[in-house]
C-alpha positions, 0 to 999 in steps of 0.5 A: 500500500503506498502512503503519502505522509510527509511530515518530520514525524509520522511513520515514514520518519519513524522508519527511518529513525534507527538509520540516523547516527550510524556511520557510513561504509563502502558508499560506492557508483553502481550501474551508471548513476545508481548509488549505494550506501552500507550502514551498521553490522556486516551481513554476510552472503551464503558463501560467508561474504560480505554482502551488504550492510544491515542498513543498504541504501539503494539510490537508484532511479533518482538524481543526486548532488553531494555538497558541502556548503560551498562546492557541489562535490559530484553529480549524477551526470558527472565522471566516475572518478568525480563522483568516487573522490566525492564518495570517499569524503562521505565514506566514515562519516555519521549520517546526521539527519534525513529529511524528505520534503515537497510533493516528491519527496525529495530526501537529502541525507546528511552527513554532518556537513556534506549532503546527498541530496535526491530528486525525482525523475518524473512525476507519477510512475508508468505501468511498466516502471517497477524502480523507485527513486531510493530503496532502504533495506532495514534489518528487519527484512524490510524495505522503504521505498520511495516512489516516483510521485512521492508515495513510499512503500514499506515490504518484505524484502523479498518482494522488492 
């Protein structure tokens, strides 16, 4: 069931609560501009790996910043090498806050002074679109999406 609240509280702030405060590690460039972030214990493949954190943000179908103050760090559209020395000044660094605004959403997570900003790509899903702006696995097995339009999603992880 896809839901609307925006606000500072309520349940999607509420499912996003636990995440502020961890440390970041291996932020890395996916597929194109897709991005991901670790935070929290180690979870280990079946093969004992490591697989990912107990918290993963997934950016996927989304645009994206990093920023400090003063300087635009990388964005989506820029080089790998670019957008890689931008990763490493947040890799380490505390997620400090996360807050979604406006009709879509839009999420910035912050780290202290540097921010990940996020923005929508359309306006309201297609029928055939089944990637959302950002996925969080948690470590309950569930996972929060954000959506196209500004609706979120909480489900199992393994129907996402």
């Amino acid at each position: 069931m896809a839901h609307h609240d925006r606000g500072a509280r309520g349940p999607f702030a509420e499912h996003l609560a636990d995440l502020v405060g961890l440390p970041v590690w291996s932020p890395r460039q996916g597929h194109g501009s897709f991005l991901t972030f670790d935070f929290g214990d180690s979870r280990l493949d079946a093969s004992g790996h490591v697989d990912r954190g107990a918290w993963h943000l997934w950016i996927q179908m989304a645009a994206w910043r990093i920023e400090d103050a003063s300087t635009v760090l990388a964005g989506c559209e820029d080089t790998g090498e670019l957008i890689a020395v931008a990763l490493a000044v947040i890799d380490g660094r505390e997620l400090t806050s996360i807050t979604a605004t406006g009709p879509a959403l839009d999420t910035v997570f912050s780290f202290s002074d540097v921010h990940l900003r996020t923005f929508g790509l359309s306006s309201r899903p297609s029928e055939d679109d089944r990637l959302d702006n950002w996925w969080l696995f948690r470590p309950d097995d569930q996972v929060l999406a954000v959506a196209k339009g500004g609706t979120w999603t909480l489900t199992p992880a393994d129907a996402a």
